[in-house]
C-alpha positions in Angstrom: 0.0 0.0 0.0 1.0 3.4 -1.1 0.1 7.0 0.2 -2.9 8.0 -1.8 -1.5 10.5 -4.2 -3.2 13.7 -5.3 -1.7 14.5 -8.8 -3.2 18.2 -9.0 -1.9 19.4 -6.1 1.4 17.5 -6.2 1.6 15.6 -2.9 0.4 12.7 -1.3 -1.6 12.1 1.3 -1.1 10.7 4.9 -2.6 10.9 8.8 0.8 12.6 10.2 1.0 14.5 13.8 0.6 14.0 17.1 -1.7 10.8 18.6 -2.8 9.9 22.1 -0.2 7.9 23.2 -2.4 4.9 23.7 -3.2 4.7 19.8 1.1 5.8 18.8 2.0 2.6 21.3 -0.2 0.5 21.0 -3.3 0.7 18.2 -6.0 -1.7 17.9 -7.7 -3.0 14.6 -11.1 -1.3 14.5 -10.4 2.0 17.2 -11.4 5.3 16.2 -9.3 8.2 16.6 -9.0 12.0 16.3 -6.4 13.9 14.7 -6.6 17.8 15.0 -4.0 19.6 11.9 -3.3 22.8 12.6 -4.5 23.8 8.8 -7.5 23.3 6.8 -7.1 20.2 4.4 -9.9 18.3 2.6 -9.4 14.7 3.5 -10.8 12.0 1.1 -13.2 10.3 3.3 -13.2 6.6 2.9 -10.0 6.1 1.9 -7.3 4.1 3.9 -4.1 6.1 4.4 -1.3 5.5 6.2 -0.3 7.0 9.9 2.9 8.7 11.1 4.1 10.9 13.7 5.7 14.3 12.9 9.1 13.1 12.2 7.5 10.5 9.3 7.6 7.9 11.4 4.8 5.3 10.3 2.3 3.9 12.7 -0.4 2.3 10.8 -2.9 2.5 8.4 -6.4 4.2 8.9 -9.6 4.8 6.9 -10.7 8.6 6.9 -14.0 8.5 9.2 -14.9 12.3 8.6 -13.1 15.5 8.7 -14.9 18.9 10.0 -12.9 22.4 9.7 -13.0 25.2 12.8 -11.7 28.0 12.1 -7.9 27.4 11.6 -7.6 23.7 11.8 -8.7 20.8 11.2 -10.4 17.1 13.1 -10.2 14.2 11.4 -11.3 11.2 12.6 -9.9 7.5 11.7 -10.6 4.1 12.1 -7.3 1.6 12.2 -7.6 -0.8 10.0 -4.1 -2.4 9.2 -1.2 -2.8 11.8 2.2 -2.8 10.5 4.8 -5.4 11.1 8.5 -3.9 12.3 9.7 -4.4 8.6 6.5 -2.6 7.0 7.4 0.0 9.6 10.7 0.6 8.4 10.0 0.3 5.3 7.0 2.7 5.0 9.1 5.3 7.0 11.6 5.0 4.6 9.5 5.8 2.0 7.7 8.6 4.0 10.8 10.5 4.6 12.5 10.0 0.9 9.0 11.2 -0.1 8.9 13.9 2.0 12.4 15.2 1.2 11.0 15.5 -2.6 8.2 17.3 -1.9 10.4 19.7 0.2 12.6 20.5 -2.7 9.9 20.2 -5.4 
């Protein structure tokens, strides 16, 4: 599974930021969760994306619940649906943070 990519705007989606630590240490197939991004994004409900913490580190994948906008951010909430072995985890971050370093520069 790959990052749901958005070719119009030129970047690819993914749940990244800071979790309860109960869901970063230790997630559960089926939990919901909320998310709160400090800008206001249009998440494609339904889809499963996958879950990292600020520094790209990947967590898990999720399904996009529902997303509502305040004023200057915005709450998404997530179902877990796939857990990640400790090589799918390196692997996924690797390809977060390469990812991440061409959108940077791009």
């Amino acid at each position: 599974m790959r990052p749901f990519f958005d070719e119009k705007r030129q970047f690819y989606w993914l749940i990244k930021g800071r979790y309860d630590q109960g869901i970063a240490q230790n997630p559960k197939i089926g939990e919901t969760f909320t998310v709160e991004k400090k800008a206001l994004f249009h998440y494609p409900v339904a889809q499963v994306l996958p879950v990292c913490t600020d520094d790209f580190e990947a967590l898990m994948y999720a399904r996009v619940l529902s997303y509502k906008q305040t004023s200057s951010s915005t709450l998404v909430t997530c179902q877990v649906i796939k857990l990640l072995t400790q090589e799918e985890k390196t692997a996924l971050t690797k390809y977060l943070q390469t990812t991440a370093q061409l959108c940077d520069k791009g």
